[in-house]
N, C-alpha and C positions, 0 to 999 in steps of 0.2 A: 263934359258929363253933366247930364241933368241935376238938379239938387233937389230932390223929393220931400214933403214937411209929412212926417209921421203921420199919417190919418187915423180912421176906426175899423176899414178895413172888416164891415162886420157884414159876419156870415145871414144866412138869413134867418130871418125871428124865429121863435117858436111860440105857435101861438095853441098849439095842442100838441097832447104825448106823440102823436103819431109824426109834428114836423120836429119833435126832438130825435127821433133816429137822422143819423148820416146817410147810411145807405143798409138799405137791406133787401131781402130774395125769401122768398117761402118754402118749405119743404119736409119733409117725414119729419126729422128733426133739426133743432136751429140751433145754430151756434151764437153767442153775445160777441162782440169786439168793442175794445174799449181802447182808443187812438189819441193821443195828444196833436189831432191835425192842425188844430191853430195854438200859438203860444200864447197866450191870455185872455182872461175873459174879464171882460169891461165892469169897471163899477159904476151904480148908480147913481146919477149928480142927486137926485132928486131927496130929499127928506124931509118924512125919517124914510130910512130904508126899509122896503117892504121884502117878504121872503117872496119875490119874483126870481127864475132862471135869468139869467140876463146872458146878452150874446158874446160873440168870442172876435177876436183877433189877430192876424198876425198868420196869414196861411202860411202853415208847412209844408214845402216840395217831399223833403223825407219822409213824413210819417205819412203821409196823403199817400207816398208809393207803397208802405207797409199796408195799408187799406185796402190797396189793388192787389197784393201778393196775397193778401187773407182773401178775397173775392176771387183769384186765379188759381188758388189751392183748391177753395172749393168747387169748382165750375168743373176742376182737372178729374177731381172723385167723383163729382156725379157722371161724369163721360166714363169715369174707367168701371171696371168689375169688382172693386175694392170693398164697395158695401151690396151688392148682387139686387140693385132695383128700387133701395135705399137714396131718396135723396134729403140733402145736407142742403136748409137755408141757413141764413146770417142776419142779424143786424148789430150792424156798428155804429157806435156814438162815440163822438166828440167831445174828448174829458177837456177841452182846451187847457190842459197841463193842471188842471185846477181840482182836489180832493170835492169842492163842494159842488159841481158839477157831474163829476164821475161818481158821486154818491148817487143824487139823484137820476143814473142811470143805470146803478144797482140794486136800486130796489124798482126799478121795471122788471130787471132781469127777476127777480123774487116774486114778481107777482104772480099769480095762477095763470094754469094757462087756460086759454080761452075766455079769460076773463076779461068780459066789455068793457071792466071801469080799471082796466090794470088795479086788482087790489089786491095788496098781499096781507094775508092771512095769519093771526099771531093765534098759535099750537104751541102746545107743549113737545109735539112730536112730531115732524115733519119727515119721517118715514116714508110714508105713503104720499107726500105732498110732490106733485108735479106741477114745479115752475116752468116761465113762458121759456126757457132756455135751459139747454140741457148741460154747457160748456161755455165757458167765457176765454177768448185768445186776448192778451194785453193785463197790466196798461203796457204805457208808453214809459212815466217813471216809477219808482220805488218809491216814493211817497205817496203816490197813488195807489199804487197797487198794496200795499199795509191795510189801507183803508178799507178798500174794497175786498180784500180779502178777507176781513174780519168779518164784512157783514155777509160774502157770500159763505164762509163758514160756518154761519145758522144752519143752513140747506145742506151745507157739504159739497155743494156746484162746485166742480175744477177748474181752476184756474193756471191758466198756462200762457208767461208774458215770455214774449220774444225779445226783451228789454230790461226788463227790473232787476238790476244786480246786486242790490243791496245783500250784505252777508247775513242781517237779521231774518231776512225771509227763507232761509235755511231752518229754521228754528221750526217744527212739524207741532209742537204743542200750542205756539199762540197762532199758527198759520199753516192748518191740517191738510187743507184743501189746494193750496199753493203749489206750482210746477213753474220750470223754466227750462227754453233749451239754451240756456245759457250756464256758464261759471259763474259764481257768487264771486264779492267783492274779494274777498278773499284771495283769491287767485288772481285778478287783476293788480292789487296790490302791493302781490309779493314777489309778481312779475317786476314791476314798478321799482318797487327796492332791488331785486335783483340786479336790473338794469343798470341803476344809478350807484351799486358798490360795483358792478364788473366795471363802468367805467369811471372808476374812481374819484367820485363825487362824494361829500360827505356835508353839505353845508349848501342847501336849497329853500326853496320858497314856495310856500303849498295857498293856491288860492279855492274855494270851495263855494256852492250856494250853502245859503242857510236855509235847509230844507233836511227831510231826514235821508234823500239820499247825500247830501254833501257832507253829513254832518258822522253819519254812520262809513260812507269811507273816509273820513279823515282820519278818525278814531283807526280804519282798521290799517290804514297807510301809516299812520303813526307805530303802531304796533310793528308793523315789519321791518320799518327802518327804522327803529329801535333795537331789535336781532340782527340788522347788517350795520349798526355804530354808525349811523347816518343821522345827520342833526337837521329840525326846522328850522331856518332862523327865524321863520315869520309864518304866520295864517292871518289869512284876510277872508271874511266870509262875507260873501255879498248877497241882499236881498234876493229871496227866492223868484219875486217877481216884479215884472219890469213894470208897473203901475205903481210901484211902492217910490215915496218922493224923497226915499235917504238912498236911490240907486245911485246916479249918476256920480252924487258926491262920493260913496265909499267904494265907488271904481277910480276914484281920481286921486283915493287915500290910499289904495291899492299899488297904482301906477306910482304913484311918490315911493311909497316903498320900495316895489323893487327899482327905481332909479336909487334910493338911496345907498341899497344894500350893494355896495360894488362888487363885495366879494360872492354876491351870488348870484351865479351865471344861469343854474336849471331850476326851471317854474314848473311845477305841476299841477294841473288846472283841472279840477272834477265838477263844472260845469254842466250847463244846460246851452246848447249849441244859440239861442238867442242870445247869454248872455257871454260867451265866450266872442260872438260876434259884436258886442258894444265894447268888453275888456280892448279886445285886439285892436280897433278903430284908435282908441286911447294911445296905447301903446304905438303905434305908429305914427300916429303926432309928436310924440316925444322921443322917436327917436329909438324905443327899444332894442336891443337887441340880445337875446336870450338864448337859449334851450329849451323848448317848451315841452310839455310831454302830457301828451293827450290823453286824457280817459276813452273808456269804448264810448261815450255818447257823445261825442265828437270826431274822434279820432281820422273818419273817413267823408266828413264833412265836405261836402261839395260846397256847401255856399262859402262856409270861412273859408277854404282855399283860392278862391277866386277873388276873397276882397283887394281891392287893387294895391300894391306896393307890399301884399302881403310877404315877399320872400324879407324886406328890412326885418321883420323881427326877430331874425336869426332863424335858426335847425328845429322844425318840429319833427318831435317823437312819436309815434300814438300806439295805444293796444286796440284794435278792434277785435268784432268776432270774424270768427273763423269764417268764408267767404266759401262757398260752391259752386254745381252748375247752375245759374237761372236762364238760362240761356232759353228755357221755354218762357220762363214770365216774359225776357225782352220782349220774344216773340207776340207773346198776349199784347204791351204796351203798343208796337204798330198797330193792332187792330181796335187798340182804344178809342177811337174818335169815331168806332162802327158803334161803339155800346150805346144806348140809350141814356139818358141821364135823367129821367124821371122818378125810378126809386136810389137815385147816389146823388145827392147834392154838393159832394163833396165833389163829385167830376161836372157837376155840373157848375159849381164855383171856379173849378182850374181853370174850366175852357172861356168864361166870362174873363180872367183873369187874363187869359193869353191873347185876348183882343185888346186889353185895356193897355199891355205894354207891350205889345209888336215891334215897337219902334226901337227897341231897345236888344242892348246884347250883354251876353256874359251875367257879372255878378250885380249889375244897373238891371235887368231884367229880372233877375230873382228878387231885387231888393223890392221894385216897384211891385212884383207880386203881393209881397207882406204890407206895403204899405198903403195901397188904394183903398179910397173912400167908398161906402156903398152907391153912392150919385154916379161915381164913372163906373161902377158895376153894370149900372143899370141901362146906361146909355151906349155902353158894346156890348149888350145881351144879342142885338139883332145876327151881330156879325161872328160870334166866336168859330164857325166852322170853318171859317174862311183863313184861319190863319195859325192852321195846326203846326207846331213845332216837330216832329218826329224826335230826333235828336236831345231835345231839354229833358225829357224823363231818364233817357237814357244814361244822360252824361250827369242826371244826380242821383241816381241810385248806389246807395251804401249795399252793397253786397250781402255783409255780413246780418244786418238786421233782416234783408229782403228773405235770405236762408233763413234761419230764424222765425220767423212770420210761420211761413210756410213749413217749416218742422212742426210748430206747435199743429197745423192745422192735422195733417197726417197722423201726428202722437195721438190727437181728438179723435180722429177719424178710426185710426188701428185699433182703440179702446171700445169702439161704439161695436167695431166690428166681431170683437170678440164676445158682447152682450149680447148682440143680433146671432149669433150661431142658433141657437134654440128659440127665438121668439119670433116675433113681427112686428118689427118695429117700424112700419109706417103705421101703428099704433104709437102714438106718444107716448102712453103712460106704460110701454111695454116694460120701461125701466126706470128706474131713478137717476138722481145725477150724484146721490152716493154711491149706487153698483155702481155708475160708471167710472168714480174716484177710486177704486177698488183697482179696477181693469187698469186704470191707467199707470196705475204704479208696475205693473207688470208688461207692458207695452215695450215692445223692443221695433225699432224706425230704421230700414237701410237708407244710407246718407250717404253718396260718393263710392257704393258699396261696404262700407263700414256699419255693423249693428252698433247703435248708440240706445242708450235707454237713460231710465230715473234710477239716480243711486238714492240711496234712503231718503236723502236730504230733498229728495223733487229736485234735483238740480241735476242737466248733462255736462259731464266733464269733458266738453269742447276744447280745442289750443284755440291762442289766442294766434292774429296775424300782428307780426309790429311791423307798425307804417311806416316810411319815410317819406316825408312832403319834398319833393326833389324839384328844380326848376327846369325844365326840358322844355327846348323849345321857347321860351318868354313865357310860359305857363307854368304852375305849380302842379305837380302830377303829383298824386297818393298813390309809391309802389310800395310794395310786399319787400321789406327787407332781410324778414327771419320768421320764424315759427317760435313759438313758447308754448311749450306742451306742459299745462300744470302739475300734472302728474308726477312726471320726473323730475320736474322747475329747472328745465335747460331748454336753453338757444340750438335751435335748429336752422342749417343755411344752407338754402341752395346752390351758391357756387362760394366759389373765393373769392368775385366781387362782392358778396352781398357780405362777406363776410367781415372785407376790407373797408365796407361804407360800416358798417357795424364798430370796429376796433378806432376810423376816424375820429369817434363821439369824443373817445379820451383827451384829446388834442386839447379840448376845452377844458378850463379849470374851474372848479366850486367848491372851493375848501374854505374854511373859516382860517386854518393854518396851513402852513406848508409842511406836505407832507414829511415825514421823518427816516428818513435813510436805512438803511441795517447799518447797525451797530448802534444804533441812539430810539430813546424813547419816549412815550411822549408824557409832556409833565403838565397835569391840569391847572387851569391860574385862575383867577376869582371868576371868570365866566360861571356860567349855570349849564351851559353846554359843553359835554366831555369831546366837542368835535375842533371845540377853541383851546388849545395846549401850547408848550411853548416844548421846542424839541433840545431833549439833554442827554449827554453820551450814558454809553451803558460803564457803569463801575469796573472796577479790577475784578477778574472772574466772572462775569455778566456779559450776555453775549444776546444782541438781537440780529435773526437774519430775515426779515420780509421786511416791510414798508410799515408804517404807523403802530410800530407795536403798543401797546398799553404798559408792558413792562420786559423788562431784561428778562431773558433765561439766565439760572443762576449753572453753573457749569457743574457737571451731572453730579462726579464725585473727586477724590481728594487727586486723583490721577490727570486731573486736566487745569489748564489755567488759560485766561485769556484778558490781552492788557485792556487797557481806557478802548472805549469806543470798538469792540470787535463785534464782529459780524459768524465767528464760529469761536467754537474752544479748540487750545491746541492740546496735544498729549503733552504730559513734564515730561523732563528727561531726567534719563536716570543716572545718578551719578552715584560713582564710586570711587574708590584709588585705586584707576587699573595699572596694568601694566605698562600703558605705553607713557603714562603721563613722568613729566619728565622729574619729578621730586619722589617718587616709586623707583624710576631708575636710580635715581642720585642715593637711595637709601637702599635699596638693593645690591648696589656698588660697594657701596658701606659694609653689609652684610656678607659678600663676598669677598671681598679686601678681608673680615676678620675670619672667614674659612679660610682662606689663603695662608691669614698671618699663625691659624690654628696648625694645619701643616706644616710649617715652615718651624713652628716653634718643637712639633712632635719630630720633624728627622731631626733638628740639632739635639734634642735629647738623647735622641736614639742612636746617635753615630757618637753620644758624651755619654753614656751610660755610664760608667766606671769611674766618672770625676768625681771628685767630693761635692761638686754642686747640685750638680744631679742626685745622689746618693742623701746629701740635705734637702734635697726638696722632696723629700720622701718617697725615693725612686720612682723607677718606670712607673709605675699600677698605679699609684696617685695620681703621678704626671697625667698619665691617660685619662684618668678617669675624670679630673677636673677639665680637661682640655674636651673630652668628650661631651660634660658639659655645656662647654662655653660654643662648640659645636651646637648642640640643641637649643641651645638660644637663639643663635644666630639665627636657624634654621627657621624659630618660632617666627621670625619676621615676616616669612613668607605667607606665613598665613593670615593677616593682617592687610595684604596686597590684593588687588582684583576682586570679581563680585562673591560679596559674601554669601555661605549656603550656611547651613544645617551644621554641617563637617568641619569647615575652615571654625565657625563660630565657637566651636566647642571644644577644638582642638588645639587652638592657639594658646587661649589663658592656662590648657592645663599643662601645656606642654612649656610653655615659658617658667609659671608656676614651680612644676617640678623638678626641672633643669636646672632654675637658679638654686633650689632646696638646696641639690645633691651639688652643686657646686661650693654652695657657701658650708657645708656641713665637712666635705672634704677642708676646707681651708680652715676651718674651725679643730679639726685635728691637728693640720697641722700648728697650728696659734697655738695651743696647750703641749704637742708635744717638744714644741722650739723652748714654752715657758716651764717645761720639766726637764730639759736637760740644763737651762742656764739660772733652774732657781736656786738661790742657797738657803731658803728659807726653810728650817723643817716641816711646819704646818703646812705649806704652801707647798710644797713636795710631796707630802702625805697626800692631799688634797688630790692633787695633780695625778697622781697615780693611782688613783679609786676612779676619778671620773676618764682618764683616757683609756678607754676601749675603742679602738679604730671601727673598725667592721659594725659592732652593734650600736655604735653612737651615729656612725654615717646613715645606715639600714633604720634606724630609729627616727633621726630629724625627716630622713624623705621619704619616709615612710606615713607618716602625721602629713605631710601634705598630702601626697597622692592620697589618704583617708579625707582628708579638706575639699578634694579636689573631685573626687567622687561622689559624696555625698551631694555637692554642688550640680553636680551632671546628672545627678538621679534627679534631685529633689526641683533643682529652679535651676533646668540648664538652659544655659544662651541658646536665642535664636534670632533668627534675620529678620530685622525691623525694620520699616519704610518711613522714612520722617520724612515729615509733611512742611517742615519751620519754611523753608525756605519756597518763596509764592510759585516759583514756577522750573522748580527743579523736587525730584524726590529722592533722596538719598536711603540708599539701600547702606545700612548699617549691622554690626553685632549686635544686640541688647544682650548683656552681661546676664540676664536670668536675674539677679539676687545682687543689688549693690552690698548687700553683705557679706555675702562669702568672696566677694572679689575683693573686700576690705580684708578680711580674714586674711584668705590667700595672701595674699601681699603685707597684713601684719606681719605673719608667721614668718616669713622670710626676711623682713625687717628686724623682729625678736631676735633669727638665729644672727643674721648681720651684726647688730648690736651688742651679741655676747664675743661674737669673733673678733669686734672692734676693744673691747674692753680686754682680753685678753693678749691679742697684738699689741695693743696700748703698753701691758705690762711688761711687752720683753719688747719695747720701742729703743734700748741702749745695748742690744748684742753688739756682737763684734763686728765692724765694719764689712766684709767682705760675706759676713754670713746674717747680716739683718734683713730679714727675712720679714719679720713683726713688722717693722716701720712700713714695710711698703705695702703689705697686708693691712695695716692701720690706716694710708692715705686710701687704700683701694676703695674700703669701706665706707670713709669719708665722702668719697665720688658718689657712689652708688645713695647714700644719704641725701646729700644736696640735690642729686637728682630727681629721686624721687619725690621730696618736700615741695622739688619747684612743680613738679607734674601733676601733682594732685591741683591747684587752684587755677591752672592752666589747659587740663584737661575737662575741668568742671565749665568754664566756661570759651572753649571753643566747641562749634559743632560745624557739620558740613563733610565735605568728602574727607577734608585733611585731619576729622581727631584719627585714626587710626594712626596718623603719621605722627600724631603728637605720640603716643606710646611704643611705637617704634622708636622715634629718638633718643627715648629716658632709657628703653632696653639697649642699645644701642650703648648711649654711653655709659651707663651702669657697667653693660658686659665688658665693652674694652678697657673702662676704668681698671675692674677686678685684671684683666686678662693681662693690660700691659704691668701692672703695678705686682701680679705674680711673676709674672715669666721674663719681661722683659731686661729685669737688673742681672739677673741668671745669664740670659742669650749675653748681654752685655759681657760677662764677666769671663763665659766662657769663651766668645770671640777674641775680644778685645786684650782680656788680662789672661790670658792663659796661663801665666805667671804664678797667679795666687791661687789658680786651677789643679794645684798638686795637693798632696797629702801633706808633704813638710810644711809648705806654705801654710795650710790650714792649722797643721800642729802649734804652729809659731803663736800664730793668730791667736789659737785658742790661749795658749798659753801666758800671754802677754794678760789677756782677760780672765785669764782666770787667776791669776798673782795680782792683778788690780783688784778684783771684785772678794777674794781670799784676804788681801788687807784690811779692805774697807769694811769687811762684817767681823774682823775680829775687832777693828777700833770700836764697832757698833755695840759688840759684846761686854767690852771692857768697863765702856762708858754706862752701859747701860750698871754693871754689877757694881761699879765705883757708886752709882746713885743711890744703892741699896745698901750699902755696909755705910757702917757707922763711923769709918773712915775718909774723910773727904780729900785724903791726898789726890794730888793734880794726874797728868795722867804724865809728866814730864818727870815726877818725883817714882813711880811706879819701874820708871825707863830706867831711872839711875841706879834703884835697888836692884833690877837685874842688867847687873854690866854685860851679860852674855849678848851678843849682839853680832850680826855678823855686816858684814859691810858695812858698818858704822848706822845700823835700823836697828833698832826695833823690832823684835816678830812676837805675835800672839798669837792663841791659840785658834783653830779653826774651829769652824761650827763642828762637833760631836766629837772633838777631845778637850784633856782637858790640858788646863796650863798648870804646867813642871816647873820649879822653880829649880834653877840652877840649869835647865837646859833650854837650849836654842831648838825654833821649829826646822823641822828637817828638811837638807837641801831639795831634795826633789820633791817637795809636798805640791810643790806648783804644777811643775811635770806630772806626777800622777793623774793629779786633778781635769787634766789637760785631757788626757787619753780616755778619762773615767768620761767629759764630757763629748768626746770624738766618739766614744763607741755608744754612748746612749744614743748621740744623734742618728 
């Protein structure tokens, strides 16, 4: 392959305004074009620098064919019926990419028309002022075209670039006059980011000219991948033009970055196709290998696809515009080498150009194009017809600018035409080129069949084509992989291959970190980039389910949990003490065993009716009614089991409550009336016999509860609580309503307990076979200890099992009472039947009552010796009365008095006996 040295490649001079046009045609009205056909325009060695034009550089295949599309639109409207006899000339100039050249080819276009000496005219009002051009198609960049827009916005002349994307030019107050059939940066950029979070990129490399179009989309690139969490790692802005001498080097500062940066895989390059063509060269010497993702001014680049080894640099991406039929331009380009090239110097340079590199093929032919010296210009001028290419215009036409071109000419055209209804305009001054900026805005173009027009902003909201640079064949082919319709901002695909080369892109990775799982999230670390994190599980209750979250969900409410590292929340479960669980049965068993041992205790009463045991235990109707009781206790337990409602919650404490009342209140009669048949105290007798009323002492103590128990249910009654304590279970519990009426409750029953215990206490030495009190006294005892342990045991247990904790204490309180009433009874009555008779008991009593009859007369005696003034012994007392029977001693009993000279009477013991058998 030849090795070509950069020449000047300069177009030819200008030596008057007339050889400053490129190409032009005359006509009723003229349209302006304003083309970047060559990439730079040459500086002056010479100094000082004078304000001379100086010439240009570097011919462009692509814009040079946008020159022919602008020149094949119009040639198309003067053949067609579109403007009725109306013809459309042109002339187009050569900005060579440069504001200071495209300036001075807008104020041509400002100059009057028909004016000999091009002079334009400075008014206050330019109303009525008819410039040499009624419409300007171009520029080529967005920098250009600011420029120029500004100065044709004096006049108000329209301007309509098939090119200029910048998103500022959107902007109708500093750029009134400004149209495009293009999308603003805007939409290419947000394409751009879209692309690069669908395929899960977050950590790329953005290179730009320094120019205000590179500078204006980075800013606007930056904005959008900022809204899809996509991080820069780097910008590199390269001199806007290749005659600047810090180029080469900060493409080579460029290149070192992204070799440095390993972790970033995708480039995105907002270039100008020359220098995206020196970047690439670079890049291929060192081995590159990327993702590159094209801007539309590149994107469908014929020349950089064909630079040779271009597939090493890895996957390019690109947005171009939207691409339609030109199938009649091709047609136009075969008959090109018929056109004349006297008023086109620009086709008159191509064709000098196509002799000078003949020899040559591919991307060595383009190249030599841009880079020949005027000397071998001039020495293949004779021959250029002789060695026409057909195929080379063909095979670098960008599609989408070529549409483009040619929409802007039409939108020009459809606008003129709607002026021209009412006048005659092969009159030039029939109109101005503000009515026609007027018309234009309201111009509606069929395109592919589709009406397109200007939305407020002068801009048509075209889809973009995304390119894919594919290698077919040993050659780089730019096919059409998908559609981006801005509007909606979705990927459109025509099959499920394209769709499946689309979803490929992911394969590659450009993350600063590795991505973060569901169930983890990501944790920022002294970077300045939120794209560099370090990834950490989600908490207890905190749950991430997508990829890279920023933070846990916190799990919704108190009904859900989820452990370290989860990916959803689960529901809690609900716990209770049901039925099936096995310590509800074991205490259910319990509770049943004491119905059991309740019946068992009620038929031996009832088949014993008639014993003295029975009859001492305060007959049937007591029996019942305490055993009835101890029944409703038991029974209480049941509602303590399984899930708790409304009912169970309200109906346990009061039915336990009440139950225990009337049980202890029964036993409490009988305490006082066991301590009034065997007391021989008179006060204590007195006493006894005021306070025992059966019926209204029972009716009275359970009475005060069930009023305890009531006011509690009206005022602060229990209801079903869901505790939260435990992380991943919810227990459905009773809340008591009132921790103080449930103290109450259970005082109160404590209180009567307590009076029960102090007077069982008092008759704890009856008669063996009828002590009654003592076992009544340990009952007590039970039920005490129990409850003492259950208060600091139920305060701090919680979970399914406190219900079970107050089952047990009722539990054993009740059978404490239950065995320590009835069971010394069943004992006695099975076991000793014996003592189960009347005599037997007669004896009994009687024994104790001649013990207990001695022991309060010696008490009496001693007592009244203390009080006389007499202190004989109580042995000296014996002697003076000799009466004495069985060799004792006998005094007087409590409420007679002592006889002196008589002994107490035999049977005083026997009486006593019968007196305390029938009170029982």
């Amino acid at each position: 392959i030849p090795c070509f040295v950069i020449g000047t490649d300069i177009a030819f001079s200008c030596q008057n305004t007339d050889d400053f046009v490129g190409a032009s045609s005359p006509g009723d009205i003229v349209i302006g074009g304003l083309f970047a056909v060559h990439s730079e325009m040459l500086r002056p060695e010479e100094y000082p620098i004078k304000p001379v034009i100086q010439n240009c550089a570097g011919f462009e295949i692509q814009i040079f064919l946008q020159t022919l599309a602008m020149i094949h639109a119009i040639e198309t409207i003067n053949n067609s019926t579109l403007l009725s006899g109306v013809t459309l000339g042109y002339e187009i100039y050569d900005t060579c990419a440069e504001v200071t050249k495209a300036m001075a080819s807008a104020l041509r276009f400002l100059s009057k028309f028909k004016s000999s000496e091009d002079v334009v005219e400075f008014r206050c009002n330019y109303t009525d002022y008819i410039p040499r051009i009624k419409a300007v198609v171009g520029a080529s960049y967005s920098e250009v075209s600011m420029a120029v827009s500004r100065l044709l916005a004096l006049q108000l002349i329209p301007q309509v670039s098939p090119a200029s994307s910048a998103e500022i030019l959107s902007d109708k107050i500093r750029f009134p006059s400004f149209f495009r059939t293009i999308p603003s940066d805007f939409h290419q950029t947000r394409a751009m980011a879209h692309l690069i979070c669908e395929s899960g990129w977050n950590w790329i490399g953005v290179i730009a000219t320094d120019d205000d179009n590179g500078r204006f989309a980075l800013e606007s690139f930056g904005v959008q991948t900022m809204a899809n969490n996509v991080c820069i790692a780097f910008k590199e802005m390269l001199p806007a033009y290749l005659s600047d001498n810090t180029f080469h080097t900060k493409v080579d500062r460029a290149i070192e970055k992204i070799v440095k940066e390993t972790r970033v895989n995708v480039i995105v390059v907002f270039m100008r196709q020359f220098h995206v063509l020196k970047l690439f060269k670079k890049a291929i010497e060192r081995n590159v290998n990327k993702i590159w993702i094209a801007s539309d001014n590149w994107a469908a680049a014929v020349k950089i696809s064909t630079i040779p080894n271009i597939r090493q640099l890895g996957t390019i991406v690109g947005f171009g515009f939207k691409s339609g039929d030109i199938s009649t331009f091709q047609d136009f380009l075969t008959k090109l080498h018929e056109k004349p090239t006297d008023n086109n110097k620009f086709l008159h340079e191509y064709i000098t150009l196509l002799s000078v590199c003949a020899h040559l093929e591919h991307h060595d032919f383009q190249m030599c194009m841009a880079n020949q010296s005027q000397d071998d210009l001039l020495q293949n001028v004779e021959n250029n017809h002789q060695i026409w290419r057909d195929d080379f215009l063909n095979g670098n036409i960008e599609p989408g600018f070529i549409r483009n071109t040619i929409l802007a000419v039409y939108a020009i055209a459809h606008a003129i035409k709607g002026q021209c209804k009412d006048r005659n305009c092969k009159d030039p001054s029939a109109f101005t080129p503000w009515e026609l900026l007027e018309e234009l805005k309201k111009v509606t173009v069929i395109d592919d069949s589709k009406e397109i027009k200007f939305d407020p902003n002068g801009d048509m909201s075209t889809s973009y084509d995304v390119l894919l640079w594919k290698e077919i064949d040993g050659h780089i082919e730019i096919t059409t992989m998908a559609e981006y319709d801005p509007e909606k901002g979705d990927f459109i695909f025509e099959d499920e291959e394209k769709k499946k080369e689309f979803l490929d892109l992911k394969k590659v990775q450009s993350t600063c970190s590795q991505h973060c799982r569901p169930g983890q999230m990501k944790k920022v670390t002294e970077s300045p980039h939120t794209c560099c994190y370090e990834c950490v599980h989600c908490p207890e209750n905190h749950y991430s389910n997508r990829t890279d979250m920023d933070y846990c969900y916190r799990c919704n409410n108190k009904t859900y949990w989820a452990p370290i590292n989860s990916t959803t929340c689960y529901r809690k479960t609900i716990h209770f003490l049901a039925w099936t669980d096995w310590f509800a049965i074991f205490l259910l068993l319990l509770s049943a065993f004491g119905v059991v041992l309740i019946l068992l205790i009620s038929v031996i009463f009832t088949k014993n009716l008639n014993t003295p045991v029975v009859k001492a235990s305060g007959g049937l109707t007591v029996c019942y009614i305490i055993l009835f009781s101890h029944f409703l206790i038991f029974l209480s337990t049941v509602f303590f089991i399984d899930e708790p409602t409304e009912f169970k919650c309200k109906t346990r404490q009061a039915l336990f409550g009440i139950s225990f009342a009337l049980c202890i209140s029964c036993i409490l009669i009988k305490s006082l009336k066991i301590l009034l048949a065997f007391s021989f105290d008179p006060k204590l007798q007195n006493f006894l016999k005021c306070v025992y009323k059966p019926v209204p002492t029972v009716v009275t103590c359970t009475g005060i509860q069930v009023i305890i128990c009531t006011f509690w249910l009206i005022f602060r009654t229990p209801f079903v609580k869901q505790n939260f304590s435990i992380p991943r279970a919810i227990i459905l519990e009773c809340n008591e309503g009132s921790i103080v009426a449930f103290g109450i409750m259970l005082g109160y029953i404590a209180a009567l307990a307590f009076i029960c215990f102090i007077f069982a206490f008092k008759g704890r030495k009856l008669p063996e076979n009828y002590n009654e009190a003592k076992f009544i006294t340990f009952g007590m005892l039970i039920y005490f200890i129990a409850w003492i342990v259950f208060i600091p045991v139920y305060a701090t247990t919680f979970g399914k099992y406190l219900p079970a904790v107050e089952i047990i204490v009722v539990l054993i309180s009740n059978y404490g009472i239950l065995c320590c009433t009835f069971l010394p009874k069943c004992y006695i009555i099975i076991y000793k039947q014996e003592t189960n008779t009347k005599s037997a008991f007669l004896k009994m009593i009687y024994t104790y009552s001649s013990k207990s009859a001695g022991s309060v007369a010696v008490s009496q005696i001693s007592l009244d010796s203390k009080s006389s003034s007499s202190r004989a012994t109580v042995s000296d007392s014996c002697k003076s009365e000799k009466n004495s029977v069985n060799g004792n001693c006998h005094f007087q009993v409590p409420g007679q008095r002592l006889t002196k000279g008589k002994v107490l009477p035999k049977n005083t013991a026997r009486t006593m006996a019968r007196k305390r058998l029938s009170s029982i």
